[in-house]
C-alpha positions in Angstrom: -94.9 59.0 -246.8 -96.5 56.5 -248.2 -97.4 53.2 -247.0 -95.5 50.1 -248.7 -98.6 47.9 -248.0 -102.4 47.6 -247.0 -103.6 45.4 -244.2 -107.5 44.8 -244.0 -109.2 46.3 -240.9 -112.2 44.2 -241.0 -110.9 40.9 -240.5 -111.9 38.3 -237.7 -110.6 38.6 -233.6 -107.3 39.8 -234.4 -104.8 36.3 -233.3 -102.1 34.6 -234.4 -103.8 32.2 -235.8 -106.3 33.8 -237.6 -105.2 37.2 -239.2 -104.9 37.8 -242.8 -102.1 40.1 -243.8 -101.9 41.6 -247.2 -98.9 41.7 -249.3 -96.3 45.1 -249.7 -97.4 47.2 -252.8 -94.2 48.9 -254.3 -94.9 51.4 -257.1 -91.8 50.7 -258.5 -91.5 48.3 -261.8 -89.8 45.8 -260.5 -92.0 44.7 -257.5 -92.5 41.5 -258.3 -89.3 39.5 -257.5 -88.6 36.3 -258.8 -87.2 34.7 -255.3 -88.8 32.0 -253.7 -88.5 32.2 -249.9 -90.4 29.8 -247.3 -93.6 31.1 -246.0 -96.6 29.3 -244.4 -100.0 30.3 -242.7 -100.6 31.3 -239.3 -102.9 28.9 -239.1 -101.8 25.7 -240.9 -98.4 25.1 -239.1 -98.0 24.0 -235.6 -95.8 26.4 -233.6 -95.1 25.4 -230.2 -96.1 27.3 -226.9 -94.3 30.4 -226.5 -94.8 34.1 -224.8 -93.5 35.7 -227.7 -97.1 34.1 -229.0 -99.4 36.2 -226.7 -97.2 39.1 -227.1 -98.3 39.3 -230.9 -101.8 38.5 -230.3 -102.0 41.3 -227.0 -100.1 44.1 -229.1 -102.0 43.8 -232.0 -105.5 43.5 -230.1 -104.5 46.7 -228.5 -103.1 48.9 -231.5 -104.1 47.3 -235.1 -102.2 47.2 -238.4 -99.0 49.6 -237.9 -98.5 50.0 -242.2 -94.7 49.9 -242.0 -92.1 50.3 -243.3 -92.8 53.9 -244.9 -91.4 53.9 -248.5 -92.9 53.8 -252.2 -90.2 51.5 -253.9 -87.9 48.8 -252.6 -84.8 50.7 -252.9 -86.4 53.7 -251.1 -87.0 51.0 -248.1 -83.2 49.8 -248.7 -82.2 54.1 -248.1 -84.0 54.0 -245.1 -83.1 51.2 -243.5 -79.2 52.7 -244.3 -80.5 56.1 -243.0 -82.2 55.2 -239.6 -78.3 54.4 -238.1 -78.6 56.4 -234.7 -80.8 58.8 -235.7 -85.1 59.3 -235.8 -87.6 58.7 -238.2 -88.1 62.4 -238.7 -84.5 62.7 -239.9 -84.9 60.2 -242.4 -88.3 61.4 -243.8 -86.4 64.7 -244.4 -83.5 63.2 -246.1 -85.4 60.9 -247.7 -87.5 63.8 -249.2 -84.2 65.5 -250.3 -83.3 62.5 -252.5 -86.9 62.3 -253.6 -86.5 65.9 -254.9 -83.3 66.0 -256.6 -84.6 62.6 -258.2 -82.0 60.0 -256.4 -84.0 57.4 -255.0 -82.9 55.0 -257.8 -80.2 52.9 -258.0 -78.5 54.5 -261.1 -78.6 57.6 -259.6 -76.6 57.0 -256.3 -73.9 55.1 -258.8 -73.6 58.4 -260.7 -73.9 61.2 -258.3 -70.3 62.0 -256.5 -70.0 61.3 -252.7 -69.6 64.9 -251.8 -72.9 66.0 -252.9 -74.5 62.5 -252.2 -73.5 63.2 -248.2 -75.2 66.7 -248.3 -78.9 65.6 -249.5 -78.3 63.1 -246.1 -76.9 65.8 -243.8 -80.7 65.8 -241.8 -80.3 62.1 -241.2 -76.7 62.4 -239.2 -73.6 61.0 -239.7 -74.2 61.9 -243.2 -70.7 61.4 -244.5 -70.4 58.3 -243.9 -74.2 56.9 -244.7 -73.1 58.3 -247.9 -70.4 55.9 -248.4 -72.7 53.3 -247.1 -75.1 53.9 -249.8 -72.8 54.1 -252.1 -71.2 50.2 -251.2 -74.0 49.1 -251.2 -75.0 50.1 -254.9 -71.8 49.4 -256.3 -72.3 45.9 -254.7 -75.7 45.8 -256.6 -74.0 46.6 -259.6 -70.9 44.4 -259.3 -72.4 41.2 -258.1 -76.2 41.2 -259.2 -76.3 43.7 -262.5 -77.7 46.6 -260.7 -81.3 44.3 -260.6 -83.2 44.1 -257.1 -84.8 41.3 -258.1 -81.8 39.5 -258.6 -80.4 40.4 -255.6 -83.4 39.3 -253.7 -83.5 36.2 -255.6 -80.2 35.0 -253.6 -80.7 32.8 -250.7 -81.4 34.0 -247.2 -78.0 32.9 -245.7 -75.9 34.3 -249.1 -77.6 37.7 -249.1 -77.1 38.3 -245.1 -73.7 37.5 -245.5 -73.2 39.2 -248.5 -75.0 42.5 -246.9 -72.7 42.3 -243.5 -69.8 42.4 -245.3 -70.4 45.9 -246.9 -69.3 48.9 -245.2 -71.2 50.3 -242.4 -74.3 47.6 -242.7 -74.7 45.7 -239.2 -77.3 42.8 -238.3 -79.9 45.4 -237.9 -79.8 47.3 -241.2 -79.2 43.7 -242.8 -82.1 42.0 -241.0 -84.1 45.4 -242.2 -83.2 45.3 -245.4 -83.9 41.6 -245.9 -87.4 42.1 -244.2 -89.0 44.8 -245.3 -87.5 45.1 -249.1 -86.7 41.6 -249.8 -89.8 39.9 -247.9 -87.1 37.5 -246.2 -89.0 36.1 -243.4 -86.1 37.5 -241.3 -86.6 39.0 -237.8 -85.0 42.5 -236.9 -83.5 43.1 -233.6 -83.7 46.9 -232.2 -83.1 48.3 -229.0 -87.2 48.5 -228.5 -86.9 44.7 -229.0 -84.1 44.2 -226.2 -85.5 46.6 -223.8 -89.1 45.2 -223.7 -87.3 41.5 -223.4 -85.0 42.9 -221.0 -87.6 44.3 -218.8 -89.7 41.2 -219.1 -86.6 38.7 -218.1 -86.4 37.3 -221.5 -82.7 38.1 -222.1 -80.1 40.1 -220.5 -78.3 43.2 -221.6 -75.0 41.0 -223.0 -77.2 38.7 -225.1 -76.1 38.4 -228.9 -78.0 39.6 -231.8 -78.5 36.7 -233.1 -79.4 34.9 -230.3 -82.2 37.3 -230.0 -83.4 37.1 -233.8 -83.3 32.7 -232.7 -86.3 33.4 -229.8 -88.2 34.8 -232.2 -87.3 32.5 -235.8 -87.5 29.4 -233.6 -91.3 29.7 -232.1 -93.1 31.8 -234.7 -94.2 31.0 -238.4 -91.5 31.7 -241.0 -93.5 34.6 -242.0 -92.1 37.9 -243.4 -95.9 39.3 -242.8 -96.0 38.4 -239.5 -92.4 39.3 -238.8 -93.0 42.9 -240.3 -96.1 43.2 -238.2 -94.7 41.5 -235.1 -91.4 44.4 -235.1 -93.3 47.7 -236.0 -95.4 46.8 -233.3 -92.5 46.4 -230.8 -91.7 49.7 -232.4 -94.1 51.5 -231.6 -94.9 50.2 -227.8 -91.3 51.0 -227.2 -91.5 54.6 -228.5 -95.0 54.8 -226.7 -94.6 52.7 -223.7 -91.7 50.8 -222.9 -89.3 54.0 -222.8 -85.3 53.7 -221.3 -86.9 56.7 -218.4 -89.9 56.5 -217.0 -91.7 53.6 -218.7 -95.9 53.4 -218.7 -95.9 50.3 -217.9 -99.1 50.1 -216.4 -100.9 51.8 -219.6 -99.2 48.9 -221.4 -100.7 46.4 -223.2 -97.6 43.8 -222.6 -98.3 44.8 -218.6 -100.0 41.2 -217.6 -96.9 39.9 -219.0 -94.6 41.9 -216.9 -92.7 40.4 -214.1 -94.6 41.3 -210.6 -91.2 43.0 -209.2 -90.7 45.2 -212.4 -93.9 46.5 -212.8 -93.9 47.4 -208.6 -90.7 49.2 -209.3 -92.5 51.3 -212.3 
């Protein structure tokens, strides 16, 4: 699939402070939204001291720009982001590609096909019944409260439009946060279980610790950046696919390892 966005490979030592990040490139018509959300430079606004700092700087030293999320429009981001409930990527590349096939990736379309046959184009993603009625809340919410327009909808502010998304059916802080991030350019941090288990493991939260208490660490010390937070997150991503894994971890081959509390990285 194709990359929503292109981030230069030649730019200076690769910090916190200092890299550049392009912006997302949709090939859809309506890519250019209207909203205005906060956003300032790495490098212009003071951010106090934090580990969460070095942990940006360290993973993307150690594995570069990670180009995600995968999709060619902003709604195709939004049917991912539905799609990925408790399930892999490769699931929902091959749903994905059966929407992309019987041309469906477009709001319209989900408002007009029927459930039934809606929920069998998802079947490789899982729970495909009920992503189906997911979907399909969520695009008569489009319809009914922002005229079927993305860019209105993403023109609402960040508070409004999480609320608004957590109140449809089968949408939790995760697919919210997601959908906020990577379609709207909300400078919104998602929360995934990659997220708590490499915070977990480091002693910077415990297994009962809220959502949203989690999404704070991260909001509170960093820039309010959607670039950086889109970075910062696919690279937790992939060092807990890689890496930091529930059995048998690599911590050791880990670039987050310095970082690792002496008594968890003896008992790895």
């Amino acid at each position: 699939m194709a990359a929503t966005r292109t981030i230069s490979q030649n730019a200076p030592p690769l910090t916190l402070q200092n890299i550049v990040l392009s912006p997302p490139v949709f090939s859809d018509s309506s890519n250019a939204s209207s909203q205005s959300v906060p956003s300032e430079s790495y490098g212009r606004e003071f951010v106090p001291p934090s580990p969460l700092r070095s942990y940006f700087d360290a993973l993307r030293a150690a594995h570069g720009p990670q180009h995600w999320w995968p999709g060619r429009t902003r709604f195709e981001i939004i049917v991912g982001a539905i799609l990925t409930q408790n399930t892999s990527w490769t699931n929902v590349e091959r749903a994905v590609r059966n929407l992309r096939a019987a041309r469906m990736l477009s709001p319209q379309a989900i408002r007009r096909v029927r459930s039934v046959r809606l929920a069998q184009f998802l079947r490789p993603s899982g729970y495909f019944r009920q992503k189906a009625k997911t979907l399909k809340s969520f695009v008569n919410f489009l319809y009914a409260s922002h005229a079927g327009s993305l860019s209105r909808l993403f023109a609402t502010r960040t508070d409004i439009l999480r609320a608004q998304l957590l109140a449809l059916r089968g949408i939790g802080p995760e697919t919210a946060d997601s959908i906020l991030l990577y379609a709207g350019k909300y400078p919104v941090f998602v929360v995934d279980a990659y997220t708590r288990r490499i915070l977990e493991r480091h002693g910077h939260a415990h297994a009962k610790l809220a959502y949203d208490k989690i999404r704070t660490m991260f909001e509170s010390v960093l820039p309010a950046d959607h670039q950086l937070f889109n970075e910062f997150h696919a690279l937790i991503v992939h060092v807990g696919k890689s890496f930091c894994r529930p059995n048998n971890p690599r911590c050791s081959e880990c670039s987050l390892s310095r970082f690792l509390p002496q008594s968890t990285l003896s008992a790895t």
